[in-house]
N, C-alpha and C positions, 0 to 999 in steps of 0.2 A: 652482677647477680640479676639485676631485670631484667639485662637482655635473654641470659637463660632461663630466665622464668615464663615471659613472652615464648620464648622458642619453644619450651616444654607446652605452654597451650595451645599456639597455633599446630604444634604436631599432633598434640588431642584432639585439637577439631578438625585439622585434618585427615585422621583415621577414623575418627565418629562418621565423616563423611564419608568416606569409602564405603565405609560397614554397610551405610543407610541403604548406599547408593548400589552396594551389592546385594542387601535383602531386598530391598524394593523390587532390582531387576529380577530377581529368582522367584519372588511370590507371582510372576507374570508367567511364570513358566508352568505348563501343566503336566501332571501324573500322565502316567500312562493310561493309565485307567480313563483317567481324562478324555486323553485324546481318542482312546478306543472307545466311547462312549457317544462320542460325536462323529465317529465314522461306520457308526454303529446304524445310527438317527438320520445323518444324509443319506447311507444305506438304504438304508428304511423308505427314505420316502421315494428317492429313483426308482425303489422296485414299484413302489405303487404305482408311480407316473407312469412306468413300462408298463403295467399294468391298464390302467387306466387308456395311455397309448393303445394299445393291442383291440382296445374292446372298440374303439372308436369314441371313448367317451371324453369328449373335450371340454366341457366343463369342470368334472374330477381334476383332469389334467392341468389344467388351466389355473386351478385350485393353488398350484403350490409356483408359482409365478407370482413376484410382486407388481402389484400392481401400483405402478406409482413415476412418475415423472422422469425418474433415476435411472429408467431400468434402461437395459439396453438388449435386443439380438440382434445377431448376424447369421442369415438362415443360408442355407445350403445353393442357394439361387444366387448367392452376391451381395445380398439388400443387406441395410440397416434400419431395423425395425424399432420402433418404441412398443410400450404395452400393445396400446390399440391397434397397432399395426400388426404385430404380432399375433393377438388375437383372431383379428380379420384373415389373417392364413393360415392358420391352425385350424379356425370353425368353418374355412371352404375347404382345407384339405379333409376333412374328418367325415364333412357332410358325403363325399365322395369315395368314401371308407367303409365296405363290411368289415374289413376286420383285418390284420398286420399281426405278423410274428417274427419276435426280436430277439435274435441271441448275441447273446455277450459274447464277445473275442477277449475282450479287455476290459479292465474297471481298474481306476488307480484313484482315490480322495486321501488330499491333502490339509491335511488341517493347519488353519493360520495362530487363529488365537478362536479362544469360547464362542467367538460367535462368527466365524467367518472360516470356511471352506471351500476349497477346490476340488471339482470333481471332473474326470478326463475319463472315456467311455471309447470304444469302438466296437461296432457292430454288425452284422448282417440283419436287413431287414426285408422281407419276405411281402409285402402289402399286397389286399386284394380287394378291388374295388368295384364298385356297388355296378359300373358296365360294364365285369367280367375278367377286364383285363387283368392282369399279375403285374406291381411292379416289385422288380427286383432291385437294391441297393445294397449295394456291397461294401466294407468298409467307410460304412457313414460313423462319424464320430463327431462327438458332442463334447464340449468343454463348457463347464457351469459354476458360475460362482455364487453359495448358498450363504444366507445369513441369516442371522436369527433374529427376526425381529416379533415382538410381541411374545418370546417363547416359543415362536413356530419357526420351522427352516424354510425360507423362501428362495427362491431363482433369482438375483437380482443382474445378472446377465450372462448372455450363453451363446456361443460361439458353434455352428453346427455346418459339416463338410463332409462331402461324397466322392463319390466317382460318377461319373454319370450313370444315371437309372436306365436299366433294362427296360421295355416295356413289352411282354408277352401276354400276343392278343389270344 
């Protein structure tokens, strides 16, 4: 009789465990709404960044970039960039920017969990610079991974590859 008594409780805390162990994983899982919600918000800010891109204003841009030890790029040249390095080519590319126009071919964000997304981009970009030249870049594509730190979605590293640039003088 003990032994069955024993066996009826360790089978109780054995299925209390499961249950736990299966609501728990489930509460990690997000609504739909959820997840369109936050593909909505990384949306959001790429268009700005494009935005912001387009006008030559690299600061704004620069804006949604964290800035911090962590980050990581890989720019279109081969380099591995940190923040400040990053920085530093963006605000001499920019300074030698009237102005750039970028169409979407592609856009695809993947949401991980609430505060961590993947965003995969391919391009045409169109730039025209301040000595006249036109550079053309053809299927340039950017790969970014955003997180939300403080409530805001920031870049905390971004992967970015071309073809090589046209340049018409």
């Amino acid at each position: 009789m003990t032994c069955n008594i024993s066996g009826r409780i360790l089978t109780f805390i054995l299925a209390c465990t499961i249950l736990m162990s299966c609501s728990i994983h489930n509460s990690d899982k997000m609504t739909e709404t959820e997840t369109h919600d936050i593909v909505k918000n990384v949306k959001d800010i790429f268009d700005k960044m494009t935005e912001y891109s387009e006008g030559a204003q690299s600061d704004l841009f620069l804006s949604h970039y964290d800035n911090s030890p962590t980050f990581l790029h890989f720019s279109g040249d081969g380099k591995m960039r940190n923040y400040e390095e990053f920085k530093k080519a963006c605000t001499e590319y920019y300074k030698g920017l009237k102005e750039q126009k970028i169409m979407t071919i592609r856009e695809k964000i993947h949401v991980v969990d609430t505060n961590l997304a993947v965003l995969g981009w391919t391009g045409d970009i169109v730039a025209q610079l301040k000595s006249g030249d036109i550079m053309k870049m053809n299927n340039y594509s950017i790969s970014s991974v955003f997180k939300k730190i403080d409530n805001k979605w920031k870049v905390i590293h971004s992967h970015e590859s071309s073809l090589p640039a046209e340049i018409i003088k």
